[in-house]
MIVEX-744857 format. One line per 8 residues: their letters; for each residue x, y, z of N, C-alpha, C, O. Coordinates in pm, 1 decimal. Example, Ala and Ser with C-alpha at 12.3 -4.5 7.8 and 13.67 -1.06 7.14 Angstrom:
2
AS	1319.0:-569.0:780.0:1230.0:-450.0:780.0:1320.0:-330.0:780.0:1423.6:-331.9:846.5 | 1285.0:-225.0:708.0:1367.0:-106.0:714.0:1290.0:3.0:787.0:1340.9:113.8:803.9
END
This chain:
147
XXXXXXXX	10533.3:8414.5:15099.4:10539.2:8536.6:15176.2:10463.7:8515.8:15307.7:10346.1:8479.8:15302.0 | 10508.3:8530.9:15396.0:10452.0:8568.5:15514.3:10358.9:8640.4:15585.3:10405.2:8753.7:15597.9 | 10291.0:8635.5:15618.6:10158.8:8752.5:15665.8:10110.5:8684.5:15838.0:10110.2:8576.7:15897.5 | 10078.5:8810.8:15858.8:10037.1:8847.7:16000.1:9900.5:8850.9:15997.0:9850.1:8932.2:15919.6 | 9796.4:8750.7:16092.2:9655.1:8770.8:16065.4:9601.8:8697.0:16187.5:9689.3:8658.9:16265.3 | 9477.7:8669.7:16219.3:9355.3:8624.8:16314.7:9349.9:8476.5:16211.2:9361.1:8456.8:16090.2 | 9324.9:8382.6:16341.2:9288.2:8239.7:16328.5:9139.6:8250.7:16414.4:9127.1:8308.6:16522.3 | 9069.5:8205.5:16366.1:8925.5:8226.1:16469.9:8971.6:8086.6:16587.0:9026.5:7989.1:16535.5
XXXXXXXX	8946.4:8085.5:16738.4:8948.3:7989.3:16796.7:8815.0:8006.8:16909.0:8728.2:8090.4:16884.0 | 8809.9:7954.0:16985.6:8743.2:7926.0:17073.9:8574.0:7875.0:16995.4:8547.8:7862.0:16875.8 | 8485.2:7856.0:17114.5:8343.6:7766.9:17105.5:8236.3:7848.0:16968.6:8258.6:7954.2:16910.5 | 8128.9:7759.4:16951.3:7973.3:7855.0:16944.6:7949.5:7956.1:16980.6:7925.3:7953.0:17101.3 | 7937.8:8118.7:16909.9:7909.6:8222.9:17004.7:7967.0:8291.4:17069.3:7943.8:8411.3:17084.6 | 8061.2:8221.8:17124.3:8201.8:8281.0:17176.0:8360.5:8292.3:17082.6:8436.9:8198.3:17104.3 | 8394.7:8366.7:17014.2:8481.5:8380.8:16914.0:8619.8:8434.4:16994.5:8605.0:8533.4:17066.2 | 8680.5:8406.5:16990.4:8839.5:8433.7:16991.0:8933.1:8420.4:16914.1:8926.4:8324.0:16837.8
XXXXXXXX	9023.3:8488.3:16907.8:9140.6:8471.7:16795.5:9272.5:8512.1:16847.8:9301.0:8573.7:16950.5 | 9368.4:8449.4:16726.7:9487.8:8453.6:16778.9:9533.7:8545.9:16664.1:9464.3:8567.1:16564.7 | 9618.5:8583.0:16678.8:9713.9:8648.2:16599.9:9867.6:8578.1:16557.8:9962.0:8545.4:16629.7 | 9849.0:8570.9:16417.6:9994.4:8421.0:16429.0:10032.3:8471.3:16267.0:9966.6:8531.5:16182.1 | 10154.2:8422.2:16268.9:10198.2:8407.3:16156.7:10220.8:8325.3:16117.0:10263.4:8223.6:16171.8 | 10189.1:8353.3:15960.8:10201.7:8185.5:15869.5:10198.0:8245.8:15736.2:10189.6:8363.8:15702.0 | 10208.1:8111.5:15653.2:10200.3:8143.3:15469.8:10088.0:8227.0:15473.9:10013.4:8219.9:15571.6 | 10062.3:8313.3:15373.4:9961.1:8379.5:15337.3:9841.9:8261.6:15200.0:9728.3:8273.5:15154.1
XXXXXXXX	9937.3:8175.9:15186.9:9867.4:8059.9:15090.6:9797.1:7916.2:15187.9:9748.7:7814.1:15139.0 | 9809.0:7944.9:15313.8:9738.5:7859.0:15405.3:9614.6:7926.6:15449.5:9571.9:8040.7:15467.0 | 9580.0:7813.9:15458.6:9378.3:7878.5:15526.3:9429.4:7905.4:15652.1:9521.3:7844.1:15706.4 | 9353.4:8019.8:15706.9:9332.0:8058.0:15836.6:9308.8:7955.8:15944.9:9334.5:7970.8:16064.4 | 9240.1:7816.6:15868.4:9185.9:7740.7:15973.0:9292.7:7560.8:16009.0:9291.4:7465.2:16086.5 | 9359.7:7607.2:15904.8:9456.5:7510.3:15871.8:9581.0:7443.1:15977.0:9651.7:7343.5:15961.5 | 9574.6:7530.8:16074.8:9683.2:7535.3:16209.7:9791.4:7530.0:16160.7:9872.1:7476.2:16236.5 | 9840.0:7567.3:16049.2:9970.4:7525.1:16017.1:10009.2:7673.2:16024.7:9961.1:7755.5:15946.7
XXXXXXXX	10108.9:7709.3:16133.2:10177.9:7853.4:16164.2:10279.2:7855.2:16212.8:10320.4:7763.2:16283.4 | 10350.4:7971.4:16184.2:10487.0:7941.2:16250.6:10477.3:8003.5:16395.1:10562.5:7968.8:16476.9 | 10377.3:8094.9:16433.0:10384.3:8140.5:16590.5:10292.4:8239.7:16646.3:10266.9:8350.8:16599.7 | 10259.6:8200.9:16721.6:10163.4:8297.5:16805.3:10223.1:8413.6:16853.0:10315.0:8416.8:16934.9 | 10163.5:8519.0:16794.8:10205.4:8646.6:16856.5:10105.3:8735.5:16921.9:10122.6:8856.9:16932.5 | 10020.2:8684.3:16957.3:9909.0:8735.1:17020.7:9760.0:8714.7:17055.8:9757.1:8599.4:17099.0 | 9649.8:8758.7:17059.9:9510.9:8714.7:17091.8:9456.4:8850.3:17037.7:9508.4:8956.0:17001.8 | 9308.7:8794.2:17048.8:9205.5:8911.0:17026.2:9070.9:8865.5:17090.4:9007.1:8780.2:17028.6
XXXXXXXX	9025.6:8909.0:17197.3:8873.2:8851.4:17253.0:8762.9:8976.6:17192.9:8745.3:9075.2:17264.4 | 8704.5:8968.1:17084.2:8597.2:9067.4:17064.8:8553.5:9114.7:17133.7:8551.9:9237.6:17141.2 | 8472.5:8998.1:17253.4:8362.2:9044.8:17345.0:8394.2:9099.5:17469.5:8312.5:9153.0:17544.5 | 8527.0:9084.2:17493.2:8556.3:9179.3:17559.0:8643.3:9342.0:17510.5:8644.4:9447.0:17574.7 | 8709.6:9311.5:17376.7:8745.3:9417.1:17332.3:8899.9:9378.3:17377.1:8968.8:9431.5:17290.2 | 8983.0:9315.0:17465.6:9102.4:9293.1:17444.7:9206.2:9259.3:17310.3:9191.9:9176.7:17220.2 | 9275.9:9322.1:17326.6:9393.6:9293.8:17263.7:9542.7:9288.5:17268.3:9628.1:9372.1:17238.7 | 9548.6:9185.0:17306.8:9716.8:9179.2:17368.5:9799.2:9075.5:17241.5:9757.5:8971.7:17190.2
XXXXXXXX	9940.0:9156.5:17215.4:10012.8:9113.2:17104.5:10152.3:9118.6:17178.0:10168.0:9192.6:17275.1 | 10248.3:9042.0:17131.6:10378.5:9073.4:17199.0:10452.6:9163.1:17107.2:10474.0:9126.1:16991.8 | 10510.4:9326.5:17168.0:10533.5:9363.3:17085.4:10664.6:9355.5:17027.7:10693.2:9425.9:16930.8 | 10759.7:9263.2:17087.1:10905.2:9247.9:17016.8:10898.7:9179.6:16948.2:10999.8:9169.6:16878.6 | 10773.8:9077.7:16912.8:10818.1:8933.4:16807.0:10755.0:9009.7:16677.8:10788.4:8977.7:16563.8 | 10628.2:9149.5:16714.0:10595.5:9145.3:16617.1:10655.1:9253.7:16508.5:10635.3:9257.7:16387.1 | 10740.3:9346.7:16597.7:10836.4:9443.6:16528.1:10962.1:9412.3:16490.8:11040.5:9502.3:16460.7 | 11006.2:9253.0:16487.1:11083.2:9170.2:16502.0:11053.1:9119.0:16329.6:11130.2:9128.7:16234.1
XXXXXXXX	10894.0:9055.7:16334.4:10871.3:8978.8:16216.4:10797.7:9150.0:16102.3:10791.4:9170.4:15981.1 | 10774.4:9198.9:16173.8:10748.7:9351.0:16049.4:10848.3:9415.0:15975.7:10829.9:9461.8:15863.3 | 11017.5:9419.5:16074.8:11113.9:9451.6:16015.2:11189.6:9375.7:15924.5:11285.4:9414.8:15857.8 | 11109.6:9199.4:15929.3:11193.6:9083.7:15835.3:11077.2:9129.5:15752.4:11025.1:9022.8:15785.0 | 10986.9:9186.0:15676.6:10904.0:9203.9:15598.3:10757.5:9098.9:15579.9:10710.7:9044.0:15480.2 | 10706.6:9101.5:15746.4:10585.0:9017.1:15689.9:10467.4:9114.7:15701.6:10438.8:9190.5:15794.3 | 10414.7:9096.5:15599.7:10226.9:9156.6:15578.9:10174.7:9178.3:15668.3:10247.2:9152.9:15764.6 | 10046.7:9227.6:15706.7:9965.3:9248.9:15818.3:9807.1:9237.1:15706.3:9815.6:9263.4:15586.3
XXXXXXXX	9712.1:9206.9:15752.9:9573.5:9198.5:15750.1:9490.9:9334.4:15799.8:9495.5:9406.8:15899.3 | 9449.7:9332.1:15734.9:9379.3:9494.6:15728.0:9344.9:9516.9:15883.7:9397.1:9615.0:15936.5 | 9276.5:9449.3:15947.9:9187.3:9451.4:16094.0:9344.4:9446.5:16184.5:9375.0:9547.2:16248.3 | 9439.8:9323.7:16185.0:9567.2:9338.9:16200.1:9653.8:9484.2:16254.3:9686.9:9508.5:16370.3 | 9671.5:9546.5:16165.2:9674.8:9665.9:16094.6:9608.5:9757.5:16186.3:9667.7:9798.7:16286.1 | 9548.1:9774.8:16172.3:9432.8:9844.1:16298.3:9452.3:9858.6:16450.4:9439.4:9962.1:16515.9 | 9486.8:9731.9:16495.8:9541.5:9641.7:16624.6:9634.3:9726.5:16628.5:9631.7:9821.0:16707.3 | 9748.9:9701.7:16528.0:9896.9:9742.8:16607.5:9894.6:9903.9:16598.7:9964.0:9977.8:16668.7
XXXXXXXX	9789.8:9950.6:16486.8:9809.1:10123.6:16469.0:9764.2:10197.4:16611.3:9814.5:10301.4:16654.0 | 9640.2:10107.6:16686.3:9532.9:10151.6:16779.0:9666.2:10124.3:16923.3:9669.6:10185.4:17030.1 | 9718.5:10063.9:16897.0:9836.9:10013.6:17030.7:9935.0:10080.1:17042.2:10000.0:10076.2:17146.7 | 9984.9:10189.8:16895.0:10099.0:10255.9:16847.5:10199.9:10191.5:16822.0:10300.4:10261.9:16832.0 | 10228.6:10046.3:16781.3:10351.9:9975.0:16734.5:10342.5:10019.4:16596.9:10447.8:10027.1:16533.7 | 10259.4:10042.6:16553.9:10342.7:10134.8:16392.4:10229.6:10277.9:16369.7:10107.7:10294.0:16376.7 | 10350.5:10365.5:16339.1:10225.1:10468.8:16256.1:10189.9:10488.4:16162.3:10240.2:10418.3:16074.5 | 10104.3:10572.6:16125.9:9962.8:10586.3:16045.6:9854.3:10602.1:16072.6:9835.8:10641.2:16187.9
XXXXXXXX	9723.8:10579.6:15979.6:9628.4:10577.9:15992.5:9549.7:10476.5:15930.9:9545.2:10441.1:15813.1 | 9461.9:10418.1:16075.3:9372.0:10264.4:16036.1:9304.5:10322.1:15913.5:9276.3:10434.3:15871.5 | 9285.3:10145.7:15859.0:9290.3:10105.7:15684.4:9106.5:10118.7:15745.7:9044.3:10129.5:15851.4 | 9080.7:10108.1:15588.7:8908.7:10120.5:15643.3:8870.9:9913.6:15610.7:8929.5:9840.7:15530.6 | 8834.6:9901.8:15641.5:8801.2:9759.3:15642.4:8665.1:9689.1:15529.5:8644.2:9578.1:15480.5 | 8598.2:9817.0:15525.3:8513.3:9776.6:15426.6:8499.8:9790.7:15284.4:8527.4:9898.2:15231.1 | 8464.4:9703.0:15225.5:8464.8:9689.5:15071.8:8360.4:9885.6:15000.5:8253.3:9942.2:15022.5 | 8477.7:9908.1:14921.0:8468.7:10031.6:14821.8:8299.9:10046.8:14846.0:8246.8:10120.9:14928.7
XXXXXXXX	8242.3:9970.0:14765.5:8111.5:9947.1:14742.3:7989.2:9948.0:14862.0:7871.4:9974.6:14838.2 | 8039.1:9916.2:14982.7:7961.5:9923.6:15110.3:7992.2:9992.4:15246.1:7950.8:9983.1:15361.7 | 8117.8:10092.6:15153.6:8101.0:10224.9:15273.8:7982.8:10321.6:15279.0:7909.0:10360.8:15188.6 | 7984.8:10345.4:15391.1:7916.1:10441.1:15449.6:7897.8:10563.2:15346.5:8002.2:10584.7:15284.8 | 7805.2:10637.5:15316.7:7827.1:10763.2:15268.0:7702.3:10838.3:15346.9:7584.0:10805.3:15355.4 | 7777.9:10958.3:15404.4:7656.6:11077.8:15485.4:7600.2:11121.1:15380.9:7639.1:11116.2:15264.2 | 7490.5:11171.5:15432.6:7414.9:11242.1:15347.5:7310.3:11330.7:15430.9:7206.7:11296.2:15487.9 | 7376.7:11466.4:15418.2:7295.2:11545.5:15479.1:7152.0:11608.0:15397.2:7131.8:11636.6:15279.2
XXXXXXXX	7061.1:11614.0:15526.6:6936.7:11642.0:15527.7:6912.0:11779.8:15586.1:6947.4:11794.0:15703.1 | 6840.8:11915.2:15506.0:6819.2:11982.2:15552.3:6643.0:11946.1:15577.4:6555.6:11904.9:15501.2 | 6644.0:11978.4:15700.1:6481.0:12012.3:15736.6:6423.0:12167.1:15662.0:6489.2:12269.2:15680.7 | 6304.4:12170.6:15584.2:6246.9:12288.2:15563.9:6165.3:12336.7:15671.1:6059.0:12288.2:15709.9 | 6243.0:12466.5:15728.2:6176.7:12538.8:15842.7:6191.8:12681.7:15760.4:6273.6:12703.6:15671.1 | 6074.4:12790.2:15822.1:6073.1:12933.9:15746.8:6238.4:12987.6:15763.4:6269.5:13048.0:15660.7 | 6336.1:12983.4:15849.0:6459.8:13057.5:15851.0:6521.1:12997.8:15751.3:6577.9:13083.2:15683.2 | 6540.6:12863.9:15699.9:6598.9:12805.6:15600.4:6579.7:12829.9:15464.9:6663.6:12839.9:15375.3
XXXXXXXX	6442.6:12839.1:15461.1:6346.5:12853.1:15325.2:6346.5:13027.1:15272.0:6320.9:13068.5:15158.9 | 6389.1:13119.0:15412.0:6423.8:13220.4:15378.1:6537.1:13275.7:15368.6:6533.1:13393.4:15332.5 | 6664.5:13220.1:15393.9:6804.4:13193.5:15368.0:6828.1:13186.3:15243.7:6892.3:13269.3:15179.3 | 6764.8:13060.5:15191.1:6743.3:13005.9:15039.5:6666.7:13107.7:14925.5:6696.0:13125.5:14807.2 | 6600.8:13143.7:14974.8:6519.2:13252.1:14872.0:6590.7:13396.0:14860.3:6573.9:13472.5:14765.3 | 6705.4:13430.5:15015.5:6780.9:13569.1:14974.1:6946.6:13481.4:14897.6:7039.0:13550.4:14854.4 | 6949.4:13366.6:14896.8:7068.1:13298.1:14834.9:7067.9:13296.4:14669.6:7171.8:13300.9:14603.6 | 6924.4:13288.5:14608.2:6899.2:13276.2:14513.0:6881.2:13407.7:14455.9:6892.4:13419.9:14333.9
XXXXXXXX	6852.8:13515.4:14534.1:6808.1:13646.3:14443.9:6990.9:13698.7:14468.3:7043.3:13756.7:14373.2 | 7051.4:13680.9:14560.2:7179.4:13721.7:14472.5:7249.8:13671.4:14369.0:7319.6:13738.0:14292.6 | 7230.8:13541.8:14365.0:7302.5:13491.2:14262.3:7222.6:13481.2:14118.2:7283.3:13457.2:14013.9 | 7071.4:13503.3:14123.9:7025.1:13533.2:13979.3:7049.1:13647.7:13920.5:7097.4:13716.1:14010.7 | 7044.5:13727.7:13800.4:7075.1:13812.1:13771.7:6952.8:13892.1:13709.9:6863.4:13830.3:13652.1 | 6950.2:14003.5:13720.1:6823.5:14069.1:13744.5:6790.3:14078.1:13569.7:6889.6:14077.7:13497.0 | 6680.6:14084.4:13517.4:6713.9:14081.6:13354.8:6660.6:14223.5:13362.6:6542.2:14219.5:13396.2 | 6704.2:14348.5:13343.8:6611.6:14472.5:13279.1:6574.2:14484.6:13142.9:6497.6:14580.3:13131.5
XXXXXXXX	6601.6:14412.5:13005.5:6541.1:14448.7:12883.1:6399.7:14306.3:12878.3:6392.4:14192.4:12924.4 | 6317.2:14386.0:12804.8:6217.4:14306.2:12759.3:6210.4:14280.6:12647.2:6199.8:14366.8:12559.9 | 6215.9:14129.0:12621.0:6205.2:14086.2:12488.6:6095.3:14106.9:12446.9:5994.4:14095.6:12516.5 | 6096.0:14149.0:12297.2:5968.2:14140.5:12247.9:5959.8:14019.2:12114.9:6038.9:13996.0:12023.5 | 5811.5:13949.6:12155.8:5826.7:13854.8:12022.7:5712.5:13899.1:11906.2:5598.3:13909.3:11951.0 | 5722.0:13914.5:11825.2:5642.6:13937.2:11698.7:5585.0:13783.1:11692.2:5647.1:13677.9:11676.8 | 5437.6:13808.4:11710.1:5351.5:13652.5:11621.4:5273.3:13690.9:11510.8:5218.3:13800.3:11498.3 | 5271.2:13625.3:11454.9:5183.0:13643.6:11316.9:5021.5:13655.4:11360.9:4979.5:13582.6:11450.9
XXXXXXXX	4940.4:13742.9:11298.6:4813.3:13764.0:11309.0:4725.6:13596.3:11284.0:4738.6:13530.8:11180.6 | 4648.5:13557.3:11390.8:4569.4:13433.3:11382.3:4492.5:13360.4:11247.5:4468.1:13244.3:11214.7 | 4465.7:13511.3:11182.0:4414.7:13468.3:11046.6:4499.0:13375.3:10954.3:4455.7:13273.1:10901.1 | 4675.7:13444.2:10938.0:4731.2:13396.6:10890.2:4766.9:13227.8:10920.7:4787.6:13138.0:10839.1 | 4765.3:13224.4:11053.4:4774.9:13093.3:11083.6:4685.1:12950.8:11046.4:4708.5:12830.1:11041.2 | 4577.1:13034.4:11025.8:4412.2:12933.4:10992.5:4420.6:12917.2:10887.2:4386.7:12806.1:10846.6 | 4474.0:13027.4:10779.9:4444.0:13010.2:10650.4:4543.2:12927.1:10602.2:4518.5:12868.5:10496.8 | 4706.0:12899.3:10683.7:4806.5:12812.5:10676.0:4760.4:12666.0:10651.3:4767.3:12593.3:10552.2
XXXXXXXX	4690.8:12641.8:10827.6:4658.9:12489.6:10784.6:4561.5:12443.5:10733.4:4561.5:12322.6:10710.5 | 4419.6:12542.3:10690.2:4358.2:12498.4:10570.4:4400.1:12481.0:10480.6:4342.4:12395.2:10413.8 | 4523.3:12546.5:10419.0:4572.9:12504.8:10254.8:4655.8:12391.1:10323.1:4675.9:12326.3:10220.4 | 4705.1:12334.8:10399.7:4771.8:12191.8:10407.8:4709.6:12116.5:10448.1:4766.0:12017.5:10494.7 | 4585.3:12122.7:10450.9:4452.8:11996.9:10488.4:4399.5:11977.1:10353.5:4375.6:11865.5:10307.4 | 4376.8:12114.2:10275.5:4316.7:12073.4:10142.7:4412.5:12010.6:10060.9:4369.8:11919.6:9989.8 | 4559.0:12044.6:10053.0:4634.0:11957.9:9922.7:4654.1:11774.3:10026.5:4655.0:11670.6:9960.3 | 4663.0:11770.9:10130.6:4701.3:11629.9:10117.2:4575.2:11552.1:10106.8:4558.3:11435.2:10072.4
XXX	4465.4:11669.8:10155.3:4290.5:11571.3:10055.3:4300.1:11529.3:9981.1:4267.5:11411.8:9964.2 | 4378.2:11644.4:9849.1:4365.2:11650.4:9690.3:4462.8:11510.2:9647.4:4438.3:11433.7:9554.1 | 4567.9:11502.0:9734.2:4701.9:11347.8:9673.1:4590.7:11226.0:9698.0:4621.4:11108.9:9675.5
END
């Protein structure tokens, strides 16, 4: 199968890439491709692709590479919406922070008295008179003396 992807080229430090098609079972670094269809300079942020070879080789059914993908969505040669690039596990997640200031803290305190519910009956609990209780665990101190 065929796939559409970045070959890293140029020096140390300075990264460039091409955009080419080839086996998807060849290394990236392997030069073995059937054609250049474009570039990518990071450091400057260019990206120039030709767009007839590559709506040419998308309509014979070749793959695209996630970042790929991105390129041609950000250029409008296909629509949709860019793929996210990063692994499940090391996206981003927000997480909002409220600051405690008195308008907040008093927001929160009329948020909570509506939604608690007011109790009007009073339980009452019956306890047993203290005596009874003393005289309890003296008789279960004296029989496990007595075993």
């Amino acid at each position: 199968m065929l796939m559409m992807r970045l070959q890293r080229i140029g020096r140390k430090n300075e990264p460039h890439y091409r955009v080419v098609i080839t086996d998807r079972r060849n290394a990236p670094k392997s030069g073995k491709f059937i054609e250049v269809v474009g570039s990518y300079n990071p450091k400057a942020g260019n990206v120039q692709v030709d767009a007839d070879r590559v709506k040419h080789y998308l309509a014979n059914g070749v793959q695209t590479s996630d970042t790929v993908y991105n390129f041609l969505v950000g250029q409008g040669l296909i629509e949709g919406r860019k793929k996210n690039k990063l692994p499940k596990k090391v996206a981003p997640i927000k997480e909002v922070v409220i600051e405690e200031t008195p308008v907040v803290a008093e927001v929160a305190s009329e948020i909570l008295e509506e939604t608690t519910p007011e109790v009007t009956e009073e339980v009452v609990v019956d306890t047993a008179p203290e005596s009874d209780i003393s005289e309890q665990s003296e008789v279960s101190v004296e029989e496990v003396s007595a075993e």
